[in-house]
ROGU-547951 format. One record per residue: x, y, z of N, C-alpha, C in turn; residue in one letter. Coordinates in pm, whole numbers, padded with zeros to 5 digits, always signed. Example, Ala and Ser with C-alpha at 12.3 -4.5 7.8 and 13.67 -1.06 7.14 Angstrom:
+01319-00569+00780+01230-00450+00780+01320-00330+00780a+01285-00225+00708+01367-00106+00714+01290+00003+00787s
//
This chain:
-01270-04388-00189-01136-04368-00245-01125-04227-00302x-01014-04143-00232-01024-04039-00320-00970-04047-00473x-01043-03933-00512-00982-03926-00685-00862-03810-00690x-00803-03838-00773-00603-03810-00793-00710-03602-00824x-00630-03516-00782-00652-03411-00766-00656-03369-00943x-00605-03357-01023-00602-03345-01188-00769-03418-01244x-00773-03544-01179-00892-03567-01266-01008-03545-01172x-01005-03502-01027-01118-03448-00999-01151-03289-01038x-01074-03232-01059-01065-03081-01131-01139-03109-01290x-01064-03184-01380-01093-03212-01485-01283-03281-01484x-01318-03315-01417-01446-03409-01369-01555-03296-01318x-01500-03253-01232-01601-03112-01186-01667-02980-01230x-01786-02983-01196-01788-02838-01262-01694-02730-01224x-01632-02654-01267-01568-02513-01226-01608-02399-01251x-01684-02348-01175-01699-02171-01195-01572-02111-01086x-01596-02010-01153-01481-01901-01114-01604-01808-01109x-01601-01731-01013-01743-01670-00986-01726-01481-00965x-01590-01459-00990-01591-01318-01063-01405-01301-01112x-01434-01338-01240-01319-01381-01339-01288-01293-01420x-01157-01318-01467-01105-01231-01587-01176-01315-01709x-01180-01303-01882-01223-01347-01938-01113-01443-02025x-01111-01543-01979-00985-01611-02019-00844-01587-01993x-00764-01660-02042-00614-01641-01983-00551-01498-02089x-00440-01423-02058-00453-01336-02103-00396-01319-02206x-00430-01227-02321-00352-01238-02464-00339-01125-02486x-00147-01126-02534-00155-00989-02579-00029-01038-02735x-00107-01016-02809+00000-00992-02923+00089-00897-02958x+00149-00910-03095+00267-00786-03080+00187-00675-03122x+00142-00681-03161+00041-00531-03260-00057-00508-03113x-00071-00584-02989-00159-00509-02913-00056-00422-02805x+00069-00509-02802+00171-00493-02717+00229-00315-02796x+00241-00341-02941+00273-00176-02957+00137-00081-02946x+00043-00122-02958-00098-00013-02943-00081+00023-02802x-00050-00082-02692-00048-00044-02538+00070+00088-02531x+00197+00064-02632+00285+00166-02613+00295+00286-02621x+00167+00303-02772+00107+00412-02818+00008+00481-02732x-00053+00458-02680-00116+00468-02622-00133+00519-02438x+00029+00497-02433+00060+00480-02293+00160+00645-02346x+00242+00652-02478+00290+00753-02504+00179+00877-02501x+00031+00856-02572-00041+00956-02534-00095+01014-02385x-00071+00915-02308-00149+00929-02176-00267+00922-02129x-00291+00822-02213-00450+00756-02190-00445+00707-02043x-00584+00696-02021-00599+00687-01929-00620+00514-01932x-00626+00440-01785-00608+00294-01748-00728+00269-01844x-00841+00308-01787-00995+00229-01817-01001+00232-01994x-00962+00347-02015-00943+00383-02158-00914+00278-02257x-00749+00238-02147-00622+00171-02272-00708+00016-02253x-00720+00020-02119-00809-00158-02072-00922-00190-02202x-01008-00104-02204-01116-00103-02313-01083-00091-02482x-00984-00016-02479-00920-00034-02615-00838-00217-02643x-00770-00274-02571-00733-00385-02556-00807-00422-02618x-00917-00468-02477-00996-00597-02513-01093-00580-02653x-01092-00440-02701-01194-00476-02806-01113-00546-02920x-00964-00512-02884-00905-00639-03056-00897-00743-02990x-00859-00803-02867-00898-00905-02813-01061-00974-02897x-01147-00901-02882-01253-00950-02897-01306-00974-03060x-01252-00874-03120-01217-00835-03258-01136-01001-03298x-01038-01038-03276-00964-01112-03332-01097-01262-03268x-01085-01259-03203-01187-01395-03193-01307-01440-03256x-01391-01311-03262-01501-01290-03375-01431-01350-03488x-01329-01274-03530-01313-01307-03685-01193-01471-03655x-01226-01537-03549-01146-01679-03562-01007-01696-03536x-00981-01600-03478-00840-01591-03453-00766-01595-03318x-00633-01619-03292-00611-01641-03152-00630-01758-03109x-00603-01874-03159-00618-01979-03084-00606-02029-02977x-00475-01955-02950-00396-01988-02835-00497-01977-02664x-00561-01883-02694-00618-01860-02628-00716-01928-02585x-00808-02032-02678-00912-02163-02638-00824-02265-02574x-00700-02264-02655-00612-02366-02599-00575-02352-02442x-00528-02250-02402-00483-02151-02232-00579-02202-02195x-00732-02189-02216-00863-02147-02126-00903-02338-02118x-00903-02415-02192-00943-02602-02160-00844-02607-02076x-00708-02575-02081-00616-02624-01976-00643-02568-01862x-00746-02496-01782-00737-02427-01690-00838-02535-01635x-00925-02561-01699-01039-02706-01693-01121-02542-01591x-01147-02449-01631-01291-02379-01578-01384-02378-01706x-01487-02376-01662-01622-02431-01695-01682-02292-01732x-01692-02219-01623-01802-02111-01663-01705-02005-01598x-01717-01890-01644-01664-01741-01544-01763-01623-01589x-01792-01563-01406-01869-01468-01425-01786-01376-01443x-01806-01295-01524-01744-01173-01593-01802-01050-01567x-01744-00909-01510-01777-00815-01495-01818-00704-01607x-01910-00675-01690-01930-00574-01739-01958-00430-01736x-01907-00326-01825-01965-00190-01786-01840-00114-01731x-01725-00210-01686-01610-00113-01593-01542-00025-01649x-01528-00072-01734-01380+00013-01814-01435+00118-01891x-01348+00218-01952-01423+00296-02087-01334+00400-02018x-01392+00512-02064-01405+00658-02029-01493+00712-01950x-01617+00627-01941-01689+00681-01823-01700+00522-01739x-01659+00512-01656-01644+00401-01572-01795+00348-01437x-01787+00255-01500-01962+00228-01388-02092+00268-01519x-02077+00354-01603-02153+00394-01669-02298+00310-01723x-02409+00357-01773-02493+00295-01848-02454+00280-01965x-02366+00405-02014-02280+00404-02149-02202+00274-02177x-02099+00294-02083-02072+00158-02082-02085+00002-02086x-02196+00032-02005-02257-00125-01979-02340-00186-02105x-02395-00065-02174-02480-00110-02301-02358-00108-02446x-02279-00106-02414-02168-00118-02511-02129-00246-02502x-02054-00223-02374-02022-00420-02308-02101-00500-02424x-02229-00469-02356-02313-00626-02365-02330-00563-02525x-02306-00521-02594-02321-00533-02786-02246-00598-02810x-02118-00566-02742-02012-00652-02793-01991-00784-02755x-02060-00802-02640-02066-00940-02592-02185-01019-02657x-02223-00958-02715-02373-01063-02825-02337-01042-02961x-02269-00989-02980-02144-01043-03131-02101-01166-03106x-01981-01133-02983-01919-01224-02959-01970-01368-02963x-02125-01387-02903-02160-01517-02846-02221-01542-03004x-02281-01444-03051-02337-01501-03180-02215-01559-03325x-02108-01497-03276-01972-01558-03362-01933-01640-03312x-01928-01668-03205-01851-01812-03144-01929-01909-03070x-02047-01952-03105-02154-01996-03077-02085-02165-03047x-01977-02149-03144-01899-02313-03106-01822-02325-02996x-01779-02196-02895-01693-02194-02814-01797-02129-02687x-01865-02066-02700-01914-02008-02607-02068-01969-02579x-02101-02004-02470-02215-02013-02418-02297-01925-02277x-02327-01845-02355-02444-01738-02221-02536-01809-02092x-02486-01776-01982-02488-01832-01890-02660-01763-01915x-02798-01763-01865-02924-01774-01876-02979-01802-01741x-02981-01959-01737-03042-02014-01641-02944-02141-01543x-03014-02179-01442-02918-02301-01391-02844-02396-01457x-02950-02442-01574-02881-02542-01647-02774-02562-01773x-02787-02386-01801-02668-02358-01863-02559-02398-01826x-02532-02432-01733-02398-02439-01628-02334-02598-01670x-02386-02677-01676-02416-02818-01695-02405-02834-01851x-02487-02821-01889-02503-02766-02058-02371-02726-02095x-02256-02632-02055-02150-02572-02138-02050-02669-02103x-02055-02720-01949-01976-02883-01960-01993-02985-02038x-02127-03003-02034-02122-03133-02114-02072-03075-02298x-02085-03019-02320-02104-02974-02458-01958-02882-02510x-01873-02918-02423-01731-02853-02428-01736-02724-02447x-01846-02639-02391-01817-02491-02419-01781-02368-02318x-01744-02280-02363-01717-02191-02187-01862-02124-02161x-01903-02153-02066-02000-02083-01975-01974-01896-01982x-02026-01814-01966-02005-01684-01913-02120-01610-01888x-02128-01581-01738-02224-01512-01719-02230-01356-01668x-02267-01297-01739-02280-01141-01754-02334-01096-01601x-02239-01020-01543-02238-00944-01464-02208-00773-01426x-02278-00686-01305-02198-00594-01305-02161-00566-01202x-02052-00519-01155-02025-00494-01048-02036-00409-00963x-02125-00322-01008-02211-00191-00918-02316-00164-01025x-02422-00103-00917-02557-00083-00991-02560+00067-01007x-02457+00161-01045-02464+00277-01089-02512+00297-01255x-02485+00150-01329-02494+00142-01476-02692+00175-01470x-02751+00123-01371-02939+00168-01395-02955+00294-01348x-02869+00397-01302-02898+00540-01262-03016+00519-01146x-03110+00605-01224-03195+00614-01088-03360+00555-01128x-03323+00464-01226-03474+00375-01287-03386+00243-01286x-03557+00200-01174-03549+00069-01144-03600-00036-01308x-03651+00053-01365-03702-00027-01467-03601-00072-01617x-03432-00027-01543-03351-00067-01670-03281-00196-01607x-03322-00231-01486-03289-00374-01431-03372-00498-01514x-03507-00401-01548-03510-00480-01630-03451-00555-01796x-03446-00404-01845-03388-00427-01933-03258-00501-01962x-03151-00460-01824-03030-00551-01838-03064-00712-01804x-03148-00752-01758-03191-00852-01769-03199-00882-01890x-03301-00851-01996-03311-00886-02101-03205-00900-02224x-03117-00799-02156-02996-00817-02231-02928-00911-02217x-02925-00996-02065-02820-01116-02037-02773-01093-01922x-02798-00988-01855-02760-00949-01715-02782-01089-01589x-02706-01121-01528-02815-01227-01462-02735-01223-01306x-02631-01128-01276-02571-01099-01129-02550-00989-01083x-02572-00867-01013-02534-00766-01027-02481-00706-00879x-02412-00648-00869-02317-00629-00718-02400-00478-00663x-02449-00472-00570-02583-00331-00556-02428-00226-00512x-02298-00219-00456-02256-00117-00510-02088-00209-00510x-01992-00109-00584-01849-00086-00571-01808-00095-00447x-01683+00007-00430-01612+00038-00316-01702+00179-00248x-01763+00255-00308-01818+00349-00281-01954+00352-00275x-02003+00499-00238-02128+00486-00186-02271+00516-00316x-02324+00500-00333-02405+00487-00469-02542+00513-00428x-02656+00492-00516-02791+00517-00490-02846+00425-00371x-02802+00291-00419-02824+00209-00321-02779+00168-00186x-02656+00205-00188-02571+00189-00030-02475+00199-00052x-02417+00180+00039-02209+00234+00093-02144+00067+00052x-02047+00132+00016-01943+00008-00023-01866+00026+00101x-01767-00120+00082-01664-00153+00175-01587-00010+00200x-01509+00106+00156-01443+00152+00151-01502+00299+00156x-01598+00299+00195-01720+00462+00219-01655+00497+00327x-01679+00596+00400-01581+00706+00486-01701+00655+00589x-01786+00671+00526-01891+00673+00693-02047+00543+00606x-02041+00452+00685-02132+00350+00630-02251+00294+00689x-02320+00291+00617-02469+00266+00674-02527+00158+00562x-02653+00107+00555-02742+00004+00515-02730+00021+00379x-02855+00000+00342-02923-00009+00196-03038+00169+00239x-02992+00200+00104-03141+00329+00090-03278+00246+00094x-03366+00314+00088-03511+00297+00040-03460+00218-00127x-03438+00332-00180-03413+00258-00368-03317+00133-00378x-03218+00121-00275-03141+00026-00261-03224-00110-00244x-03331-00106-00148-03417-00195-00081-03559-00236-00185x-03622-00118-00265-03670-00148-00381-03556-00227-00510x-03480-00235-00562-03369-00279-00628-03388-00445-00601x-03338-00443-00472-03349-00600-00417-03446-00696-00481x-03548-00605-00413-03674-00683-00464-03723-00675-00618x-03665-00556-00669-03663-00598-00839-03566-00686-00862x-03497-00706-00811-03401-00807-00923-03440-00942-00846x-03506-00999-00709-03584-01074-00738-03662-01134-00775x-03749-01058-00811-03872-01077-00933-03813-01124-01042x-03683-01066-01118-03672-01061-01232-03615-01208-01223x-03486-01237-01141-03419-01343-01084-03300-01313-01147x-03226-01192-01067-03107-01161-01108-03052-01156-00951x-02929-01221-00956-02852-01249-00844-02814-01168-00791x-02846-01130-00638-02789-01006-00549-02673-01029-00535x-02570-00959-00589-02451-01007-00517-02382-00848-00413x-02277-00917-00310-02269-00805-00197-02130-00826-00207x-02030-00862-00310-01888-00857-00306-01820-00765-00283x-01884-00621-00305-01801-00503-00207-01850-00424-00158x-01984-00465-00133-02068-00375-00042-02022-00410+00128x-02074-00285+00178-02033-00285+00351-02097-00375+00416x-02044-00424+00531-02130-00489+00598-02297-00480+00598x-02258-00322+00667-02424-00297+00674-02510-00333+00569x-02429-00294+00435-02501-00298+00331-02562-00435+00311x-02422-00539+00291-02451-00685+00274-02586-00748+00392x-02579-00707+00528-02662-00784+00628-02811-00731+00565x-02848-00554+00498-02953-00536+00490-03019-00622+00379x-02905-00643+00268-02938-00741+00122-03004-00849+00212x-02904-00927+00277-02975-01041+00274-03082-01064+00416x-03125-00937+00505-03271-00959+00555-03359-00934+00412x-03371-00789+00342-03446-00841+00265-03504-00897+00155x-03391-00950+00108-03395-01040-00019-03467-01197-00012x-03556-01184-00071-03615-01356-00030-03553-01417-00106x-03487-01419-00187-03386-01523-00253-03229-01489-00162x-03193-01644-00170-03025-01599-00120-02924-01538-00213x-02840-01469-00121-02740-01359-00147-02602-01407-00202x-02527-01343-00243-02408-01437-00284-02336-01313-00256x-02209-01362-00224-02079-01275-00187-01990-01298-00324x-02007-01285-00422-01917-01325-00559-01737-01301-00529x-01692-01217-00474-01576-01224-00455-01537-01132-00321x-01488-01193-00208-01423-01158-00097-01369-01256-00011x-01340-01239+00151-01236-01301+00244-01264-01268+00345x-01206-01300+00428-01275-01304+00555-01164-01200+00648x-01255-01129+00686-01144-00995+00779-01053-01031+00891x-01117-01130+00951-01069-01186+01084-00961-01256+01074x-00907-01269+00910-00800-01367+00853-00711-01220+00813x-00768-01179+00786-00663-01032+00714-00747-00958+00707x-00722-00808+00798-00803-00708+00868-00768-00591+00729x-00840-00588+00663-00884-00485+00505-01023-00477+00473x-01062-00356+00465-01168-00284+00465-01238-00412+00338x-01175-00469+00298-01238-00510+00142-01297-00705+00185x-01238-00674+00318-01298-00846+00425-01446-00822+00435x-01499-00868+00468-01633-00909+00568-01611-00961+00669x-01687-00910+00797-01720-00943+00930-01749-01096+00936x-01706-01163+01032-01742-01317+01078-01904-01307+01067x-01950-01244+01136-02112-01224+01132-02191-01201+00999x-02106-01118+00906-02164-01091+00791-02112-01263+00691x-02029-01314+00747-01993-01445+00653-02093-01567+00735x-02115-01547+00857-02222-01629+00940-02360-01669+00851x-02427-01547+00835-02523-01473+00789-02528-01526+00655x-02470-01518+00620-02460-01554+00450-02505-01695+00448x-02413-01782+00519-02450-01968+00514-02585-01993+00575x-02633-01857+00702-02760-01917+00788-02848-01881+00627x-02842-01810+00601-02957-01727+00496-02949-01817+00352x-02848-01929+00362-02865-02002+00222-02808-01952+00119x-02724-01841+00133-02633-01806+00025-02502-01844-00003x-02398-01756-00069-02275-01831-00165-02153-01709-00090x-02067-01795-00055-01924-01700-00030-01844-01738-00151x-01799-01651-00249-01688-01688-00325-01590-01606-00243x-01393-01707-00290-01312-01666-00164-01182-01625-00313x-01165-01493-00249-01058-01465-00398-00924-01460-00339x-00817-01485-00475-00654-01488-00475-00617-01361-00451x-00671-01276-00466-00599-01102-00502-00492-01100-00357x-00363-01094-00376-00232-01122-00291-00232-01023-00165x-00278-00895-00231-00269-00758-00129-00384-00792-00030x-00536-00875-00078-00602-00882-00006-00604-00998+00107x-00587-01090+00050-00539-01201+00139-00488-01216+00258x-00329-01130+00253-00266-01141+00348-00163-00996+00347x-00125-00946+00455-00005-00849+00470+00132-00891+00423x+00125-00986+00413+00241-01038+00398+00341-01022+00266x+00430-00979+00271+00547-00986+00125+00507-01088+00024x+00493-01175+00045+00472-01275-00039+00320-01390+00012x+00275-01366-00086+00092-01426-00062+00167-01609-00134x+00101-01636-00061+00118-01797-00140-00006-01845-00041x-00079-01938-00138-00175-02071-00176-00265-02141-00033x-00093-02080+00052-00145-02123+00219-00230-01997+00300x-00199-01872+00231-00251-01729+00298-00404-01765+00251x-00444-01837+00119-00571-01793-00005-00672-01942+00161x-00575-02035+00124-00620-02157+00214-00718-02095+00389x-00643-02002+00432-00678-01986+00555-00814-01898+00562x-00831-01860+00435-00964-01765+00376-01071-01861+00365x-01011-01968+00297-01136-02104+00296-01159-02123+00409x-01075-02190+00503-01115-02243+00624-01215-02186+00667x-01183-02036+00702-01240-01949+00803-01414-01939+00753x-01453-01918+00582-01534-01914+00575-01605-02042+00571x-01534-02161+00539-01589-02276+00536-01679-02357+00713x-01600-02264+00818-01608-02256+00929-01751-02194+01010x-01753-02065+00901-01853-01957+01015-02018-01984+00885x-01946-02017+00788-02083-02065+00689-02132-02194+00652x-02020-02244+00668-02048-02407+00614-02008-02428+00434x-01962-02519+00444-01876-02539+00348-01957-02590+00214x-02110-02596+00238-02141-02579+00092-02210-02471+00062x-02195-02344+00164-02198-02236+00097-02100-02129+00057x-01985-02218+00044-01855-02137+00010-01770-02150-00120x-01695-02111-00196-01637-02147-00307-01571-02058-00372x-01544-02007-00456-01401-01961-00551-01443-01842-00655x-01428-01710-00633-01423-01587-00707-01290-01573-00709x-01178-01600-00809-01026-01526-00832-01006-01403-00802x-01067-01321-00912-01092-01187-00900-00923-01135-00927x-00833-01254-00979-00735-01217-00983-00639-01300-01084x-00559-01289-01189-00443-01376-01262-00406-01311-01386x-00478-01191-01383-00414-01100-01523-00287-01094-01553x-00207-01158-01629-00077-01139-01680-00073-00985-01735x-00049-00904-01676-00041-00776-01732+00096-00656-01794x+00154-00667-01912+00238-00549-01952+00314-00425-01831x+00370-00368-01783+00421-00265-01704+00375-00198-01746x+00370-00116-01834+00317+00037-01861+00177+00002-01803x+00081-00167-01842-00047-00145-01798-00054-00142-01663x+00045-00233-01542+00028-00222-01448+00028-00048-01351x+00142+00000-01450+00169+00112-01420+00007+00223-01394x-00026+00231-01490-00119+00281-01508-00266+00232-01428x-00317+00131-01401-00364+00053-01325-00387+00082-01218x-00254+00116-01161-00214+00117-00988-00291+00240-00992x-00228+00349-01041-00270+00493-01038-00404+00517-01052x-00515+00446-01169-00622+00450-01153-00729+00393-01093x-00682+00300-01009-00767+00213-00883-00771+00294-00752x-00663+00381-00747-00640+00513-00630-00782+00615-00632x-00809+00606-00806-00918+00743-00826-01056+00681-00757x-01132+00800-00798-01198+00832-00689-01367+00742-00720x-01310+00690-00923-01429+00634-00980-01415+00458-00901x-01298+00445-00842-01285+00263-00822-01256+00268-00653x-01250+00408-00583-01251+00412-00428-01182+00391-00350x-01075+00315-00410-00943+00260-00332-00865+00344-00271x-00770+00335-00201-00683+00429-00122-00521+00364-00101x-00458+00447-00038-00322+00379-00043-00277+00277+00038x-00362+00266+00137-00401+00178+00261-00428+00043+00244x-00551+00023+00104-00568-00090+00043-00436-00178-00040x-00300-00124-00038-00202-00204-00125-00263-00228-00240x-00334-00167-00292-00373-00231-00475-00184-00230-00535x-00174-00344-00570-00076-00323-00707-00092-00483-00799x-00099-00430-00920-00109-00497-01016-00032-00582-01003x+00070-00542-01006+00221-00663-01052+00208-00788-00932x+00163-00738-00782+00177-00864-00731+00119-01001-00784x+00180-01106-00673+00174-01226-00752+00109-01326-00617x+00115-01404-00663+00069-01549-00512+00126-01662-00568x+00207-01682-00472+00313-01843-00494+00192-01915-00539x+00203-02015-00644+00143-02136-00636+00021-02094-00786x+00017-01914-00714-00119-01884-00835-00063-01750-00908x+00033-01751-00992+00102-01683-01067+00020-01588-01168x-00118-01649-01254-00153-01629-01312-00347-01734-01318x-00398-01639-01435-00516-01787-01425-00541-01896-01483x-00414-01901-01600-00351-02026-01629-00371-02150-01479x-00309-02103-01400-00265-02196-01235-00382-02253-01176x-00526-02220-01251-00628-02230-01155-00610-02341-01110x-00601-02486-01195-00596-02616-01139-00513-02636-01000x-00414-02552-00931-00349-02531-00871-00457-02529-00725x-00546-02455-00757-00634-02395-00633-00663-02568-00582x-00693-02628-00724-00794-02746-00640-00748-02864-00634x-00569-02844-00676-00484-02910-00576-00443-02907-00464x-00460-02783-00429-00427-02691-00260-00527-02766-00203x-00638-02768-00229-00763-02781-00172-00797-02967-00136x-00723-03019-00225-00676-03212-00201-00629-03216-00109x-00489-03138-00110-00384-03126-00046-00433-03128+00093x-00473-03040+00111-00579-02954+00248-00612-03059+00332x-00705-03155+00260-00729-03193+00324-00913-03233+00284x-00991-03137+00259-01102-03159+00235-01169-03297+00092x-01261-03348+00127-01300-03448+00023-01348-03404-00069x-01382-03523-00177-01381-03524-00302-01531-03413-00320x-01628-03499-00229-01757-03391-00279-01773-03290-00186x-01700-03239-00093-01658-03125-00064-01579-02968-00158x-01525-03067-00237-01419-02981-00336-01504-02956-00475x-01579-03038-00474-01670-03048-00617-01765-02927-00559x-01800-02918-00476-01884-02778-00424-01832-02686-00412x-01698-02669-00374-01615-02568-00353-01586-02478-00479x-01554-02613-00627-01553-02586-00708-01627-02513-00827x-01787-02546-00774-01857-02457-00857-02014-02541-00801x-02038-02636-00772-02187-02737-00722-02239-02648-00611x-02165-02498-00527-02244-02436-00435-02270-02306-00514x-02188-02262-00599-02293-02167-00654-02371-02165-00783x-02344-02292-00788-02495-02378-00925-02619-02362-00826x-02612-02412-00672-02703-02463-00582-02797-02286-00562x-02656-02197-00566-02708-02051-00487-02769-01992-00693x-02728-01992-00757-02807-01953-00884-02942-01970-00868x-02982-02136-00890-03073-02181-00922-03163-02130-00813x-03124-02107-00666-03220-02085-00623-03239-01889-00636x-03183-01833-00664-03166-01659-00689-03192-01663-00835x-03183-01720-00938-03205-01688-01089-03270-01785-01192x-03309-01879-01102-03381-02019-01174-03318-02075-01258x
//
């Protein structure tokens, strides 16, 4: 018998496997700082990082409710969260060791709400125990420079996923969006195998093909795709090859499949059925319990921020081009925001697929791909 789509959502684990950090809050005192701020001509990464630190500020000190309240109704469980992006120096080590100070305040002040993702069983643990999961990620490995030995250290800090590059080309290899693309370096290929040892999750969410196929020949743990789509569904540099999504399910790793509207589909208007045909395809060429759900997208965002946004995803630190359609403001019928998540895994009833099909989809395939990449 299937179960009614609300209480199998509510029942399941849910990761969101490269997330915003809750639903989004902006008060009036952050709403005039954005104004101020937008009057000086700060820059995106700048004003982004100024935000979230009263964001983070007000929760420490107990405040903002609204916001625990937004985030149970979404019924997600855990979200991997990107660290290190924003600031003034973007990708930075600067950055990234800032992040994570502020993110071990955070966990040590809200120890009743929130819980550091660690090991497999954390995952389980922040369900049963009503707390949000979050596991510290980065999304390019420019934050370790050119020592392999601060992988360790971000480990020790809480590090436990890390994306070997961006859109661009880095120590380790070419991203989706490099002019001319090739494998993994030598240091790229040492990397691997450190963050196996350590048991920090390779992830290849915007690395190039080449890059992704070299991760996962030589990674003896499986690979995870934390957030992308399948090209053959919508032809953007920011897809993966059928072969590179093949590869992934033969090799025992994780496809997460994201909402982002521009990426999805060409189309004027992205809705729920464009995000749907991304599942299929990968559920198809990998197998469907190595596939599942990176958003990567539902920021309710201000105009001046979108404004600003657009313009700095163009630069040259985030790789994008005009080709890629980045714009903030778009939307996806059905997934407005990340309030809507429950939405996804009504689409996904809807669809057609079963109950313990969807429970994997939902977050049981990349509990399966952790445990075996991070213990």
């Amino acid at each position: 018998m299937t179960v009614p789509a609300d209480q199998l959502h509510r029942e399941s684990l849910v990761i969101d496997t490269c997330s915003q950090f809750g639903p989004s809050v902006y008060t009036p005192e952050m709403l005039a700082r954005l104004d101020e701020l937008a009057a000086q001509g700060a820059s995106a990464s700048a004003t982004v990082q100024d935000l979230t630190d009263r964001v983070f500020a007000g929760l420490v000190r107990h405040e903002l409710p609204d916001f625990w309240t937004a985030w149970d109704e979404t019924g997600v469980d855990v979200v991997s969260l990107t660290v290190g992006a924003f600031g003034e120096r973007p990708w930075s080590y600067d950055n990234a060791v800032r992040d994570l100070a502020q993110w071990t305040e955070l966990f040590e002040a809200r120890g009743d709400r929130l819980l550091k993702i660690l090991r497999a069983d954390d995952f389980e643990r922040a369900k049963a125990e009503g707390r949000k999961g979050v596991l510290l990620a980065f999304q390019n490995a420019t934050h370790i420079g050119d020592d392999l030995d601060n992988l360790e250290l971000f480990h020790r800090l809480g590090v436990r996923m890390i994306q070997l590059t961006y859109n661009s080309r880095n120590l380790l290899g070419d991203g989706c969006t490099e002019r001319v693309q090739t494998g993994l370096s030598q240091f790229g290929v040492d990397a691997v195998k450190r963050m196996n040892e350590l048991g920090i999750v390779v992830d290849t969410g915007h690395c190039c093909d080449a890059t992704t196929l070299d991760a996962i020949e030589v990674s003896e743990r499986p690979v995870a795709v934390s957030h992308a789509f399948c090209r053959s569904v919508s032809d953007h540099d920011r897809g993966k090859a059928d072969d590179v999504v093949r590869a992934i399910g033969e090799s025992g790793g994780y496809f997460g499949v994201v909402v982002v509207p521009f990426f999805i589909t060409d189309h004027p208007t992205a809705s729920l059925d464009h995000w749907l045909a991304h599942v299929d395809r990968a559920v198809e060429l990998a197998g469907v319990e190595h596939v599942g759900i990176g958003t990567d997208w539902g920021e309710e965002l201000p105009k001046q921020l979108v404004d600003m946004l657009n313009e700095e995803m163009r630069a040259a630190d985030f790789g994008f081009r005009p080709e890629h359609r980045v714009d903030w403001a778009a939307t996806v019928d059905g997934y407005r925001s990340w309030r809507d998540w429950p939405n996804l895994t009504r689409a996904l009833v809807d669809h057609g697929y079963t109950d313990d099909e969807i429970r994997g989809l939902l977050g049981g395939n990349f509990l399966r791909l952790f445990r075996s990449a991070a213990g």
